[in-house]
matplotlib code that plots the C-alpha trace (Angstrom):
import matplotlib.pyplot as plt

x = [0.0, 1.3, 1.5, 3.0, 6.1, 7.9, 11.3, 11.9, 10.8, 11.2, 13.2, 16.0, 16.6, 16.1, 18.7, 21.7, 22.8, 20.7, 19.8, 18.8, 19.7, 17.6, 16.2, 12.3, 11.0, 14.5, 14.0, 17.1, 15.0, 16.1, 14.6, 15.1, 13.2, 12.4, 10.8, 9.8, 8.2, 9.3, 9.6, 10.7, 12.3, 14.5, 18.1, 19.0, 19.8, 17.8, 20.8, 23.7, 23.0, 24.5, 23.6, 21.3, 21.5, 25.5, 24.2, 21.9, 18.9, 19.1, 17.5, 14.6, 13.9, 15.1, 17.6, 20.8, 22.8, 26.7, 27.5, 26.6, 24.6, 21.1, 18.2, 14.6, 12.2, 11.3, 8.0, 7.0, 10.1, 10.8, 13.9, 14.1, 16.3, 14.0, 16.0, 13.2, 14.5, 12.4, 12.8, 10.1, 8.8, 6.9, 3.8, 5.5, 3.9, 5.0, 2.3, 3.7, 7.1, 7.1, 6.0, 7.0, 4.6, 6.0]
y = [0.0, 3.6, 5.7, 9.6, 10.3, 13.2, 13.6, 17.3, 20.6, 22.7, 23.1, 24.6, 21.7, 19.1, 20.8, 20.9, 19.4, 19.5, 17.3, 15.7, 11.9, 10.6, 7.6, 6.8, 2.9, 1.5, 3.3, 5.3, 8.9, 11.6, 14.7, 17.3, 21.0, 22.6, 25.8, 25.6, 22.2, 19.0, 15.6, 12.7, 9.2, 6.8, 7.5, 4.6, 5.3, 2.4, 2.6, 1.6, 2.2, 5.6, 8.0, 10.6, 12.9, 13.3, 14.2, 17.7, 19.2, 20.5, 23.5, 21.5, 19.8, 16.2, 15.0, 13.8, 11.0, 11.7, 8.1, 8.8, 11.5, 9.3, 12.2, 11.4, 13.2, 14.2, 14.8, 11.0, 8.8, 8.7, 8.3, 11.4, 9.4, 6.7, 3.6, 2.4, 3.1, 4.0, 5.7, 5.2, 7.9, 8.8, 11.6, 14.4, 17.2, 20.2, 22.0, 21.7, 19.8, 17.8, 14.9, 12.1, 8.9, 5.4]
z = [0.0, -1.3, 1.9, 2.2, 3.9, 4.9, 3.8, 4.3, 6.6, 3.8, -0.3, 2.0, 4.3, 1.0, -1.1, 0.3, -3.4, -6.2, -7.4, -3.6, -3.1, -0.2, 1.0, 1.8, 3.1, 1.7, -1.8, -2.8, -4.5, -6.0, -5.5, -8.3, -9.3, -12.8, -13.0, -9.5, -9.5, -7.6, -8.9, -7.0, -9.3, -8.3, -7.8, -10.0, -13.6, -15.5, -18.4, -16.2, -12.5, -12.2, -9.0, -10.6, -8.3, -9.3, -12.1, -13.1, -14.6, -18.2, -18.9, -20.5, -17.4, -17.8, -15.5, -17.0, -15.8, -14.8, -16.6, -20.3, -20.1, -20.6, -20.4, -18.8, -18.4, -14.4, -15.5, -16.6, -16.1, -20.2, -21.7, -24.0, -26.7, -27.1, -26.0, -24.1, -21.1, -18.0, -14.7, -11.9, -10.6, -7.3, -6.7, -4.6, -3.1, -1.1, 1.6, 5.4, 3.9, 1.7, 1.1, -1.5, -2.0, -1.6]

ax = plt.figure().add_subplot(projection="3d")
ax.plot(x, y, z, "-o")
ax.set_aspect("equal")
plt.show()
């Protein structure tokens, strides 16, 4: 069963790197922001296990891995390339903390 948990007081305390690399019911996330909004995905490239969150945020909102620079898309988990590849991704919301869904 999906629950809510709390991973953070507030955008300050979450990014003390960004992207954020934290982990939630023994899931390693990534937290990441575009234009304001959160997304939450595992920290887990699908391509060849890289960290994500050693990687960054392109300027079109896709987070790139440090390994070889696979793109997907923080939005729905797509690889922007098209290999097929696919990163999972988890509801996140922000109101007193926030708040990633597991």
């Amino acid at each position: 069963m999906e629950q809510w948990y709390k991973v953070a007081e507030s955008r300050a305390e979450l990014f003390q790197q960004h992207p954020a690399a934290l982990q939630v019911k023994g899931k390693h996330l990534c937290i990441a922001v575009h234009n304001d909004v959160l997304f939450a995905f595992n920290d887990k490239c699908p391509h060849a296990g890289g960290k994500l969150s050693a990687g960054y945020v392109d300027a079109l909102g896709n987070i790139v891995c440090p390994l070889h620079r696979y793109k997907f898309t923080m939005k729905n988990g797509y690889n922007c390339s098209g290999e097929g590849y696919f990163l999972k991704t988890y509801p996140i919301k922000e109101d007193d903390g926030i708040w990633v869904q597991v």
